[in-house]
C-alpha positions in Angstrom: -154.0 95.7 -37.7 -152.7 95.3 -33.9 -149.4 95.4 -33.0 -147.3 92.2 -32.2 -147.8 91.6 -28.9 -144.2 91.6 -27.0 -143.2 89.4 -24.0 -141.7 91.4 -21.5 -139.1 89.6 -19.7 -138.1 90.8 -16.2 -135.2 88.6 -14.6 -131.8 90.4 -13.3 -129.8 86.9 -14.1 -128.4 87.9 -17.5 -128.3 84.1 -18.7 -131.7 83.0 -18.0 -133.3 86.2 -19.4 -131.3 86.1 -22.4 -132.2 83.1 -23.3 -135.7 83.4 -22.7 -135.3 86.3 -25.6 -133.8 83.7 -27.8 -136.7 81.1 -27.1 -139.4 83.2 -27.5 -137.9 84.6 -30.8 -137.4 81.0 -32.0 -141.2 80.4 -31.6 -142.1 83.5 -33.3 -142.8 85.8 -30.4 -141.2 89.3 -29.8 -139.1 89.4 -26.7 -137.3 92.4 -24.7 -135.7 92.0 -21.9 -135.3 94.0 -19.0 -132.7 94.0 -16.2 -135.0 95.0 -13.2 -138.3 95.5 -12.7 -138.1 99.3 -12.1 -136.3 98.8 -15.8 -139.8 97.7 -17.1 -141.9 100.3 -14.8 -139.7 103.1 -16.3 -140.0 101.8 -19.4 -144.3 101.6 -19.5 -145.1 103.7 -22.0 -143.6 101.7 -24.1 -145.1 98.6 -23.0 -148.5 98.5 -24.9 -149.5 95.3 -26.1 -147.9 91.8 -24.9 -147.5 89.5 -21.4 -144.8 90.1 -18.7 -142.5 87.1 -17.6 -140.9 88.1 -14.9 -139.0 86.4 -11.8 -139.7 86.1 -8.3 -136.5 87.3 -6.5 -134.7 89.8 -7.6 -132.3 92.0 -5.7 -134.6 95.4 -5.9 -137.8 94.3 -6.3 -139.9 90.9 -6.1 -141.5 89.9 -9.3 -145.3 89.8 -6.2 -143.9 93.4 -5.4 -144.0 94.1 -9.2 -147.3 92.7 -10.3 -148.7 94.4 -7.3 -147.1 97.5 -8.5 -148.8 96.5 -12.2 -151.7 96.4 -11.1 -151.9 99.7 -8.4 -151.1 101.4 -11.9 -153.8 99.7 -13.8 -151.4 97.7 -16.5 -153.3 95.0 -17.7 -151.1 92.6 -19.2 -150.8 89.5 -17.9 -147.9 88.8 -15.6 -146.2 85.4 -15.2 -144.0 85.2 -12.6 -141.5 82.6 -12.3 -139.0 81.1 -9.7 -136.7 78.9 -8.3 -137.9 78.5 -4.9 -141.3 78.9 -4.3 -143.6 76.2 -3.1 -147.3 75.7 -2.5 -147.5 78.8 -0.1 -146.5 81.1 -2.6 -148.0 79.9 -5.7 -151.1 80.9 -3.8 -149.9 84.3 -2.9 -149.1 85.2 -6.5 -152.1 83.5 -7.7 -153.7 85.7 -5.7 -152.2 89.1 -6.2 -153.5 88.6 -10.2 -150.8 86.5 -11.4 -151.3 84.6 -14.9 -149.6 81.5 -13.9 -146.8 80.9 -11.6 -144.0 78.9 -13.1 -141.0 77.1 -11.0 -137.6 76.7 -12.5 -136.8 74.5 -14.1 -138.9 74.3 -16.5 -139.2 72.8 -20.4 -139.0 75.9 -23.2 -142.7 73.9 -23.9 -143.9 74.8 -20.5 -142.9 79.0 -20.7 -144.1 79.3 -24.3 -147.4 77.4 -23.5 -148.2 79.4 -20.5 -147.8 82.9 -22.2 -149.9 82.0 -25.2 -152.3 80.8 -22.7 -152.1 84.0 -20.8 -152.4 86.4 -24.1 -155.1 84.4 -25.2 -157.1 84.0 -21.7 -156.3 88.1 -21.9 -158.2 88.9 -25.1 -154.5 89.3 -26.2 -154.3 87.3 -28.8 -156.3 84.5 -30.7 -155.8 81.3 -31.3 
């Protein structure tokens, strides 16, 4: 039997990714939240199985500059990355770098949850 997949949630505003957790533990799905994303790059061995939701600008680290850094080290979950400024030029840019979907706040808990199950199950994730 395969693990549960996890969503990994990367966003340094405590609020949003707390509540993320909660959501995606409402529907079902394990969450963990990190504070950073060097938090979730030092924490990759433990991140098997799952999808990363993670926001755009942060103080360290960009959620491009992380999926970039994803993929340079061969991680293969999908990454969402999420924001709350963005526009057309950088949906492209993400798009392009190998993001999943690119999200703009605010969105509906409907709109989150449907784009990770989408992403696990375009990923060979999950089924269904």
């Amino acid at each position: 039997m395969a693990p549960q997949p996890v969503i990994y949630i990367v966003d340094d505003d405590d609020a949003v990714r707390d509540s993320l957790c909660v959501l995606f533990g409402v529907e079902g799905l394990a969450a963990r939240g990190h504070v950073s994303a060097q938090a979730l790059l030092d924490d990759l061995p433990g991140v098997p199985h799952g999808c990363i939701v993670t926001d755009m600008h942060m103080a360290e680290m960009t959620g491009l500059e992380l999926l970039c850094r994803l993929k340079a080290l061969g991680v293969a979950l999908p990454v969402i990355v999420m924001t709350g400024r963005g526009g057309p030029a950088l949906a492209a840019e993400v798009m392009a770098a190998g993001a999943a979907a690119f999200i703009e706040k605010p969105f509906g808990p409907e709109d989150i949850i449907e784009a990770v199950r989408t992403a696990m199950r375009e990923s060979g994730r999950v089924t269904g």
